[in-house]
PDB file as gemmi writes it, atoms N, CA and C in Angstrom:
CRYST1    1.000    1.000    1.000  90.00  90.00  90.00 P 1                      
ATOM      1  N   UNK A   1    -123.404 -47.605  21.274  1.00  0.00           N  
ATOM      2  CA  UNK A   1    -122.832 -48.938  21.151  1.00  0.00           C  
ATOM      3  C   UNK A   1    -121.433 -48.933  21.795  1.00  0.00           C  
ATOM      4  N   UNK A   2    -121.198 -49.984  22.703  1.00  0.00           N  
ATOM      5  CA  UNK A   2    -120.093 -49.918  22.940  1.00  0.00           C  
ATOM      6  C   UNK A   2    -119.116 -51.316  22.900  1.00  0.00           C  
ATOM      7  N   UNK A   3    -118.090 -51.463  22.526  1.00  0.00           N  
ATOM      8  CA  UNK A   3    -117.325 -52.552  22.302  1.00  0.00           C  
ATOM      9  C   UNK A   3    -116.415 -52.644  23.594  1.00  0.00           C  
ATOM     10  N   UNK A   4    -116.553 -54.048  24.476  1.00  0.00           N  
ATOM     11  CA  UNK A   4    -115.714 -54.574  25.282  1.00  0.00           C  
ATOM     12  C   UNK A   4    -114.648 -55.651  24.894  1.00  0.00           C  
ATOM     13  N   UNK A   5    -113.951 -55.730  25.634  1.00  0.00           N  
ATOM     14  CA  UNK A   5    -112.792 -57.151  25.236  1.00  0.00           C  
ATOM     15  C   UNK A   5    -113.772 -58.269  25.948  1.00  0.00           C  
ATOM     16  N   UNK A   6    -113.470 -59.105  25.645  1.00  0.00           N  
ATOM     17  CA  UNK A   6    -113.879 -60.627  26.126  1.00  0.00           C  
ATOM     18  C   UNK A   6    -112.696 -61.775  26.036  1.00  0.00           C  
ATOM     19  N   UNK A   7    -112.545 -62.965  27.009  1.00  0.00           N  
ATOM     20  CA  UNK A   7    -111.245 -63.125  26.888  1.00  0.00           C  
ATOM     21  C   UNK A   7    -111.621 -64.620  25.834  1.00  0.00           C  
ATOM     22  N   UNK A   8    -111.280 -64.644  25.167  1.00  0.00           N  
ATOM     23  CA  UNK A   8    -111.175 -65.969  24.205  1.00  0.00           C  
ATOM     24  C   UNK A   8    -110.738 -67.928  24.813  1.00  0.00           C  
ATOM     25  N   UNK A   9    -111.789 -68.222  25.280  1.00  0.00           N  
ATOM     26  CA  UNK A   9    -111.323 -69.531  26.132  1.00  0.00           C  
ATOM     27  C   UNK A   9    -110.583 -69.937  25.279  1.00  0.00           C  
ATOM     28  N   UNK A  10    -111.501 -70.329  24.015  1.00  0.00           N  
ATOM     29  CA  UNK A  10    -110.078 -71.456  23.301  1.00  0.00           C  
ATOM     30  C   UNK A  10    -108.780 -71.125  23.271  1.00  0.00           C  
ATOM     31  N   UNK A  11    -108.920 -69.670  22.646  1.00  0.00           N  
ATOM     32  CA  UNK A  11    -107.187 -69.486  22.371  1.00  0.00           C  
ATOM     33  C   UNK A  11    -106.257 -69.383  23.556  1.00  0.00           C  
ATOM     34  N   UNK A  12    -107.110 -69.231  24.368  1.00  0.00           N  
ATOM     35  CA  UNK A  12    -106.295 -69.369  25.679  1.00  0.00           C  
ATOM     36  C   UNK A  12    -105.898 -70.626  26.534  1.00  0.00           C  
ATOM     37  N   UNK A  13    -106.654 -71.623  26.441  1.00  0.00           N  
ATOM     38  CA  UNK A  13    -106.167 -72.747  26.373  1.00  0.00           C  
ATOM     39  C   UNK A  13    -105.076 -73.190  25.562  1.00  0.00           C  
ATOM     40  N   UNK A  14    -105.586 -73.139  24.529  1.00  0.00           N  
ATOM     41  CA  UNK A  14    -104.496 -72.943  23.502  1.00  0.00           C  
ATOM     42  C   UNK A  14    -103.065 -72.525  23.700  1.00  0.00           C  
ATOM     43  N   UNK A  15    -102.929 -71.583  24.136  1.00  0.00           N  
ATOM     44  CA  UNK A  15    -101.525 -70.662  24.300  1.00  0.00           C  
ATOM     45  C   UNK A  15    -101.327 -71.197  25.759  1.00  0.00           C  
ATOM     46  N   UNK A  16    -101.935 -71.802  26.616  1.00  0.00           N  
ATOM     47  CA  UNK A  16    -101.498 -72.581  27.993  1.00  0.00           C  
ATOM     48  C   UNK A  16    -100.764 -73.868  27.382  1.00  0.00           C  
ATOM     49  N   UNK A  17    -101.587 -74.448  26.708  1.00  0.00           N  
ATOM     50  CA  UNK A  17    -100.571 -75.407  26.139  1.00  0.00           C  
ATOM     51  C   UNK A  17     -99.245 -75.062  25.208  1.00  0.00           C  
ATOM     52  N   UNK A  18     -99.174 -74.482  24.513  1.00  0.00           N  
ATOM     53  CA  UNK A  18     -98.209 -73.963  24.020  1.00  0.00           C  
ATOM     54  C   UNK A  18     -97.028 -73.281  25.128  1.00  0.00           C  
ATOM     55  N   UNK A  19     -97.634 -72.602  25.811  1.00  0.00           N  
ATOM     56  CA  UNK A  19     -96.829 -72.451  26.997  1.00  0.00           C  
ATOM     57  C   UNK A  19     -95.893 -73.468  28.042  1.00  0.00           C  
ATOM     58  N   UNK A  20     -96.731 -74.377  28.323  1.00  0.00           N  
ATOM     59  CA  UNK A  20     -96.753 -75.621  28.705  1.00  0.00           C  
ATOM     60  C   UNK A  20     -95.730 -76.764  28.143  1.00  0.00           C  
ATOM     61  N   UNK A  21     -95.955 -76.900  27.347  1.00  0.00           N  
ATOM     62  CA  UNK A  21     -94.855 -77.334  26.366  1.00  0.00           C  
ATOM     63  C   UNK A  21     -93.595 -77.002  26.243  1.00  0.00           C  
ATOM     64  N   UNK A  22     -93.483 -75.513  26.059  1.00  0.00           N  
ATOM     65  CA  UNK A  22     -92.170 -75.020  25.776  1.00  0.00           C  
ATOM     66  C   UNK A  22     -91.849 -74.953  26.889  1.00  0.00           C  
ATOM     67  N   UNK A  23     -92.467 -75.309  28.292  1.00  0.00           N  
ATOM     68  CA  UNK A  23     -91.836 -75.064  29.383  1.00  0.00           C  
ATOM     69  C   UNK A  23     -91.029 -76.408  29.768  1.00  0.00           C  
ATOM     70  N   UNK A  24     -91.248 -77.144  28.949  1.00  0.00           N  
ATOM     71  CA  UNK A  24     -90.985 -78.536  29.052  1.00  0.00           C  
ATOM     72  C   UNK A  24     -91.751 -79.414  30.010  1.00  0.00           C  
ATOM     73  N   UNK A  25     -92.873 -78.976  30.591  1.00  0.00           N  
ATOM     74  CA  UNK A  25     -93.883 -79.395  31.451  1.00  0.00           C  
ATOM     75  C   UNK A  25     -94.588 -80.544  31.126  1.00  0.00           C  
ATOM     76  N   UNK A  26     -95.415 -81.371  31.805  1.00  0.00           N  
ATOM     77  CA  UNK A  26     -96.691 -82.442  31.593  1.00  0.00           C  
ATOM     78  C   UNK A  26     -97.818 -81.776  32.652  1.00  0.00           C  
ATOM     79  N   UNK A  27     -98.953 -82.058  31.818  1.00  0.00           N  
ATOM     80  CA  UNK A  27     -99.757 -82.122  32.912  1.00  0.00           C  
ATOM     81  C   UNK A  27     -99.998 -82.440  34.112  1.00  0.00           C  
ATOM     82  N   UNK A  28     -99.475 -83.904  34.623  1.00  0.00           N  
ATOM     83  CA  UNK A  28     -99.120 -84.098  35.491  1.00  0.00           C  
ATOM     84  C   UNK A  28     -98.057 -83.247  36.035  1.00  0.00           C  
ATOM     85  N   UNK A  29     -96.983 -82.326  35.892  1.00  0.00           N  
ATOM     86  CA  UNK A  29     -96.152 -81.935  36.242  1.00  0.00           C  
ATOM     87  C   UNK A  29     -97.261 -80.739  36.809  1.00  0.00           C  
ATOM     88  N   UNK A  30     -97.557 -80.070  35.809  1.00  0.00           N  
ATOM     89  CA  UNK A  30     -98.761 -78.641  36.591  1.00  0.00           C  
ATOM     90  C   UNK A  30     -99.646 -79.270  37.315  1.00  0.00           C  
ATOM     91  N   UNK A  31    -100.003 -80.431  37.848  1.00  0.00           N  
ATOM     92  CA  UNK A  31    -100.894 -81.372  38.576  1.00  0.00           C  
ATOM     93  C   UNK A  31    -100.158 -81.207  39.803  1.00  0.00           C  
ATOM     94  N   UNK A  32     -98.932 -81.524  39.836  1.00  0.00           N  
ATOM     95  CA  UNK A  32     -98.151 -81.556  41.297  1.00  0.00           C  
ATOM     96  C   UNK A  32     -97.864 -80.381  41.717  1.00  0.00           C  
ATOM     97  N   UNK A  33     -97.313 -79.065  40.621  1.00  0.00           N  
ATOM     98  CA  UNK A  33     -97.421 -78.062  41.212  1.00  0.00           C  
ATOM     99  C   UNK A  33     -98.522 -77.320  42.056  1.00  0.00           C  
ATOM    100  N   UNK A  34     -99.732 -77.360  41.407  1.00  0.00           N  
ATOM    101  CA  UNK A  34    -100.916 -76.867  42.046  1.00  0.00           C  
ATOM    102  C   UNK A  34    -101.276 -77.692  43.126  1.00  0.00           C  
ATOM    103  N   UNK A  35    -101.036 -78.789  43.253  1.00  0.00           N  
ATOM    104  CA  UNK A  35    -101.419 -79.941  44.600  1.00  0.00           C  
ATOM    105  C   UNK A  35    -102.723 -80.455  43.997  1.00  0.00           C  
ATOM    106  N   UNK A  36    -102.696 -80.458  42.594  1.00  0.00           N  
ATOM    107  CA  UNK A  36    -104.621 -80.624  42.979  1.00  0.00           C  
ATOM    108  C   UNK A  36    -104.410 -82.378  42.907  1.00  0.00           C  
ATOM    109  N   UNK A  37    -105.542 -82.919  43.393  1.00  0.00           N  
ATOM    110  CA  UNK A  37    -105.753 -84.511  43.473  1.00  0.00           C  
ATOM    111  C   UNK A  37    -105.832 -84.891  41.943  1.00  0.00           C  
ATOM    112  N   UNK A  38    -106.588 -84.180  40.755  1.00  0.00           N  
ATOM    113  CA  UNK A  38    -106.548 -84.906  39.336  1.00  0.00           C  
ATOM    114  C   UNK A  38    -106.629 -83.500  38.665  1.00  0.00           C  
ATOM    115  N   UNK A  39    -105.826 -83.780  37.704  1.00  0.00           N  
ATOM    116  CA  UNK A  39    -105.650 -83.124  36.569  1.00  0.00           C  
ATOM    117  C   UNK A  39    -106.997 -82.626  35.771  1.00  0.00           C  
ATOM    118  N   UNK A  40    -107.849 -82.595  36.427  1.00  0.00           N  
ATOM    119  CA  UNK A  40    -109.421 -82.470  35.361  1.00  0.00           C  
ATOM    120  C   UNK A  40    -109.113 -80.702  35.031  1.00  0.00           C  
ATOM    121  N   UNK A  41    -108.568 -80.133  35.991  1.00  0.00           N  
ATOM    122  CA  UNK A  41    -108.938 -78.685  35.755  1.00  0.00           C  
ATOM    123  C   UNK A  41    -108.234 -77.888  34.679  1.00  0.00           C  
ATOM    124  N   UNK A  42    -106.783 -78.241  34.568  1.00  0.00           N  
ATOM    125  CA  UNK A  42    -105.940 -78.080  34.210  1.00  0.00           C  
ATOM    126  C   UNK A  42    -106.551 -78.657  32.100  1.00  0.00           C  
ATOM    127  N   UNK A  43    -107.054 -79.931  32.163  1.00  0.00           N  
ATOM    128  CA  UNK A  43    -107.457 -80.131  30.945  1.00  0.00           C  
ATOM    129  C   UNK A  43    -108.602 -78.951  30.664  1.00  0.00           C  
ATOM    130  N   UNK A  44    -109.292 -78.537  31.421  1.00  0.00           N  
ATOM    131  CA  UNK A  44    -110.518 -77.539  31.326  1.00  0.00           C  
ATOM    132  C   UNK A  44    -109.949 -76.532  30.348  1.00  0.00           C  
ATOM    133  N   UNK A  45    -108.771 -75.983  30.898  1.00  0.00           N  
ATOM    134  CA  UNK A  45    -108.008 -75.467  30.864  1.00  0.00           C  
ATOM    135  C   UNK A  45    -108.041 -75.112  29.646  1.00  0.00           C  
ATOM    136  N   UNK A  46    -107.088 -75.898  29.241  1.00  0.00           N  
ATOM    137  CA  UNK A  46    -106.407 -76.284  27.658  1.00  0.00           C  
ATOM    138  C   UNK A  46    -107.765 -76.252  27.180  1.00  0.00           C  
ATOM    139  N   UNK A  47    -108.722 -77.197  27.338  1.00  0.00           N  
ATOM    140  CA  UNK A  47    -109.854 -77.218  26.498  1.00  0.00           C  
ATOM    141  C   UNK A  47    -110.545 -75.772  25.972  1.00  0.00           C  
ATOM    142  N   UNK A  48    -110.195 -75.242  27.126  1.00  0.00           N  
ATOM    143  CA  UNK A  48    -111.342 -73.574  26.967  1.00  0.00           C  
ATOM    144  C   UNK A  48    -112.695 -73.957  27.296  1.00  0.00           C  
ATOM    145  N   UNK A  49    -112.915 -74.796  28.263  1.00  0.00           N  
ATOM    146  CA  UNK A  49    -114.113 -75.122  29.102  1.00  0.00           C  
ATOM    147  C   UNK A  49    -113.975 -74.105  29.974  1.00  0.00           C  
ATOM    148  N   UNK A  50    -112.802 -73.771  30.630  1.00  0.00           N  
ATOM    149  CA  UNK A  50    -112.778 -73.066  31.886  1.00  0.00           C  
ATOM    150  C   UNK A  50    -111.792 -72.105  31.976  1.00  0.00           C  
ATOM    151  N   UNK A  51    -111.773 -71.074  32.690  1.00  0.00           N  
ATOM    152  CA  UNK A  51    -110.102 -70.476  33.058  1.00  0.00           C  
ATOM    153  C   UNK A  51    -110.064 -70.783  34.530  1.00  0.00           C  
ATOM    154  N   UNK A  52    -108.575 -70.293  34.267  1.00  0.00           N  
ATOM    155  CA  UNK A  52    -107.846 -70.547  35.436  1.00  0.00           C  
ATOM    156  C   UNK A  52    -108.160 -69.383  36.750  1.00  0.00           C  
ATOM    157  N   UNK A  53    -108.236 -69.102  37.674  1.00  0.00           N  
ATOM    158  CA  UNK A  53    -108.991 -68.519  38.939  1.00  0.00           C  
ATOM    159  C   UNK A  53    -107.453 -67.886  38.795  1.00  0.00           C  
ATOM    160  N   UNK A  54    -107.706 -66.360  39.191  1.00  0.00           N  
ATOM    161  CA  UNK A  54    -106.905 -65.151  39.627  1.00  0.00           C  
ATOM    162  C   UNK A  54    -105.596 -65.463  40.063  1.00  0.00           C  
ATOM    163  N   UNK A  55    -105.301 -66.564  41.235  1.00  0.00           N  
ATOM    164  CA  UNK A  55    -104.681 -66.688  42.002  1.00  0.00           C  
ATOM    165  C   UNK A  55    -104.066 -68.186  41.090  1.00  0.00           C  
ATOM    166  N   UNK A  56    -104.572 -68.976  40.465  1.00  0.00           N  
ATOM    167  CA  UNK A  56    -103.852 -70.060  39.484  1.00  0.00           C  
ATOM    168  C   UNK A  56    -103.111 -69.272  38.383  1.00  0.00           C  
ATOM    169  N   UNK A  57    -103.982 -67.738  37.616  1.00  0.00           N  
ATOM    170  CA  UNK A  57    -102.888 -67.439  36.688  1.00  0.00           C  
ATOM    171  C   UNK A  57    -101.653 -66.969  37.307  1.00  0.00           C  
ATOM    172  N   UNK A  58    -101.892 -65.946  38.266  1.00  0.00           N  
ATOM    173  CA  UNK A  58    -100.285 -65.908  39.028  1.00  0.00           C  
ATOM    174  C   UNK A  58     -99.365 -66.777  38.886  1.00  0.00           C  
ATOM    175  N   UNK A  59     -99.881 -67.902  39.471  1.00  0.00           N  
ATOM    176  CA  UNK A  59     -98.930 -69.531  39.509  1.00  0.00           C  
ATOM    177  C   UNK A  59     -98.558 -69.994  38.410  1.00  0.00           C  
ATOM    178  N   UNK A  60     -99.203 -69.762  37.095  1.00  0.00           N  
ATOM    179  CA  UNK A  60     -99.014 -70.078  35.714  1.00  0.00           C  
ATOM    180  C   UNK A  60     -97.767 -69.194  34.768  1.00  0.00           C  
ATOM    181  N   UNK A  61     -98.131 -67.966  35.745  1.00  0.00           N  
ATOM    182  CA  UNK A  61     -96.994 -66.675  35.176  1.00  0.00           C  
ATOM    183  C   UNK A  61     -95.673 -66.812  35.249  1.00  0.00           C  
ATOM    184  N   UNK A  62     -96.022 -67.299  36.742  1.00  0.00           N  
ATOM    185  CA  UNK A  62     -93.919 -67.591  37.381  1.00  0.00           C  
ATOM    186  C   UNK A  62     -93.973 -68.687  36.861  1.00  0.00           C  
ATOM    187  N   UNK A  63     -94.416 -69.763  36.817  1.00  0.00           N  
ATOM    188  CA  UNK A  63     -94.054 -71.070  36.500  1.00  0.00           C  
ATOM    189  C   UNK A  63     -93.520 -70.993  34.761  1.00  0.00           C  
ATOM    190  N   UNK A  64     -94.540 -70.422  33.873  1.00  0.00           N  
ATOM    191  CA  UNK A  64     -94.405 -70.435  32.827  1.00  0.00           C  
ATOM    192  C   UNK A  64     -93.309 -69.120  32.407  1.00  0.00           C  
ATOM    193  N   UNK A  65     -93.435 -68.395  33.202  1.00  0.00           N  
ATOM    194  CA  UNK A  65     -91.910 -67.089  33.371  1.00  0.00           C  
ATOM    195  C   UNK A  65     -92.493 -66.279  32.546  1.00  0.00           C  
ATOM    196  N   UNK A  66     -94.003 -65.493  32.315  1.00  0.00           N  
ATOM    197  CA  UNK A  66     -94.316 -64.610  31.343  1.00  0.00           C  
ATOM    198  C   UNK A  66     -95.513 -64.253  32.515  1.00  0.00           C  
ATOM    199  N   UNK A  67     -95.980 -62.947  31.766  1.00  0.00           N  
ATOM    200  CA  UNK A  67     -97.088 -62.303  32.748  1.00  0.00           C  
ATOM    201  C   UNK A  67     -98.580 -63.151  32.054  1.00  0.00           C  
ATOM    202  N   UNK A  68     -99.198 -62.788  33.072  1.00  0.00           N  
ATOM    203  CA  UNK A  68    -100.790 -63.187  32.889  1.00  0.00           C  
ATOM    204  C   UNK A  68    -101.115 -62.646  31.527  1.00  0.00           C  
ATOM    205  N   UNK A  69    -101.082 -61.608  30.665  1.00  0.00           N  
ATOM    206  CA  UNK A  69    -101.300 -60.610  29.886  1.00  0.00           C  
ATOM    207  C   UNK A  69    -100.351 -61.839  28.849  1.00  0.00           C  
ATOM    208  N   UNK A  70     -99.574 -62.283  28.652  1.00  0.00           N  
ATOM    209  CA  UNK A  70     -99.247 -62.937  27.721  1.00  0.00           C  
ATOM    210  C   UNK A  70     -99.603 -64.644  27.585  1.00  0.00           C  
ATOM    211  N   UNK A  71    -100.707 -65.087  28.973  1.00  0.00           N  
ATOM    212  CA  UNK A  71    -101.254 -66.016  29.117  1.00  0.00           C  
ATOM    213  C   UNK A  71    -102.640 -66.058  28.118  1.00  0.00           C  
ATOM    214  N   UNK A  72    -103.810 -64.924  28.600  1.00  0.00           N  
ATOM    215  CA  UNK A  72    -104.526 -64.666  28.443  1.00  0.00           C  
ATOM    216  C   UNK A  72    -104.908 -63.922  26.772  1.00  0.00           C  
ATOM    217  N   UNK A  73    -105.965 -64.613  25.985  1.00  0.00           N  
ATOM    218  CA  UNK A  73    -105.857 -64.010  24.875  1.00  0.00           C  
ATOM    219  C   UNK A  73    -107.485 -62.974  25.023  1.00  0.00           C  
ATOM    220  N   UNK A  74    -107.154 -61.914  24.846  1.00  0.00           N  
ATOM    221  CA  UNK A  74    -108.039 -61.343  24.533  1.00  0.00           C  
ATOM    222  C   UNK A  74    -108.633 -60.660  23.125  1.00  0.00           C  
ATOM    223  N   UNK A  75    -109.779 -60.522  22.872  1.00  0.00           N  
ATOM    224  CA  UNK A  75    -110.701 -60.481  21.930  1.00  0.00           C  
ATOM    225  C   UNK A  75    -111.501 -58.912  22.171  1.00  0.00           C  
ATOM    226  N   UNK A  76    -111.417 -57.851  20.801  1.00  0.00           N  
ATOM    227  CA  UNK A  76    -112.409 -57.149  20.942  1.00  0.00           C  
ATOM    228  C   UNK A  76    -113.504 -56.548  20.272  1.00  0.00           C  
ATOM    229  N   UNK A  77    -114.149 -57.487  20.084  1.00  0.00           N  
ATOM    230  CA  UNK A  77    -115.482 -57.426  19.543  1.00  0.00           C  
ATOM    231  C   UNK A  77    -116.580 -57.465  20.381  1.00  0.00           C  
ATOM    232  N   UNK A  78    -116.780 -57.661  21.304  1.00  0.00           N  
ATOM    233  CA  UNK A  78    -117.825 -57.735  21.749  1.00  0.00           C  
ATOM    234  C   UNK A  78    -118.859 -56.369  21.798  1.00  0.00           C  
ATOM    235  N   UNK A  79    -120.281 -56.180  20.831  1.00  0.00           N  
ATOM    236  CA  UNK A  79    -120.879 -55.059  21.125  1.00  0.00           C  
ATOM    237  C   UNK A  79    -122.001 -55.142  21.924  1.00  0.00           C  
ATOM    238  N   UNK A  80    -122.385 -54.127  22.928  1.00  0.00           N  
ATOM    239  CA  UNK A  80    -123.133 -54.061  23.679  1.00  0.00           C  
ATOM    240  C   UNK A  80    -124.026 -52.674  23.364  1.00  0.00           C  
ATOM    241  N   UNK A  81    -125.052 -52.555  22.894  1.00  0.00           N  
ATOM    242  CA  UNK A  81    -125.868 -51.502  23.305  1.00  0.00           C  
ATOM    243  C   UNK A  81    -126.430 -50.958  24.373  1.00  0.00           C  
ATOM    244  N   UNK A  82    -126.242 -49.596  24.621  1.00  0.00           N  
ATOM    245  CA  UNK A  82    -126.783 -48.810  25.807  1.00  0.00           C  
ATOM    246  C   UNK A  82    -128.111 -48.154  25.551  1.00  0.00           C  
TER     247      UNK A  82                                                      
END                                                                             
């Protein structure tokens, strides 16, 4: 049996917003930074529908001034049998 991490959407949304916030940010504000045309992804986001792509947490790190590793919540339970 072996136990992997798995990364926790919600809480990670979660802690984007929280992040977000204390950054004194709006959505729209991370809307203009990324260039994207609508904010849908960014709610994904927060929701824990989705994460953010490799190259968006980078952008989230400096912007938000903390590493990916304090973006990202990880979880370790996951068991897998071999």
């Amino acid at each position: 049996m072996f136990i992997f991490p798995t990364i926790d959407l919600v809480a990670t949304g979660k802690n984007i917003v929280r992040l977000r916030e204390e950054s004194g940010l709006s959505v729209r504000n991370l809307q203009e930074i990324f260039g994207f045309a609508t904010p849908q992804a960014i709610y994904k986001w927060q929701h824990g529908t989705a994460m953010p792509t490799i190259d968006n947490l980078i952008v989230l790190s400096a912007v938000f001034q903390v590493s990916m590793d304090e973006i990202i919540i990880v979880e370790n339970n996951t068991q897998i049998s071999a």
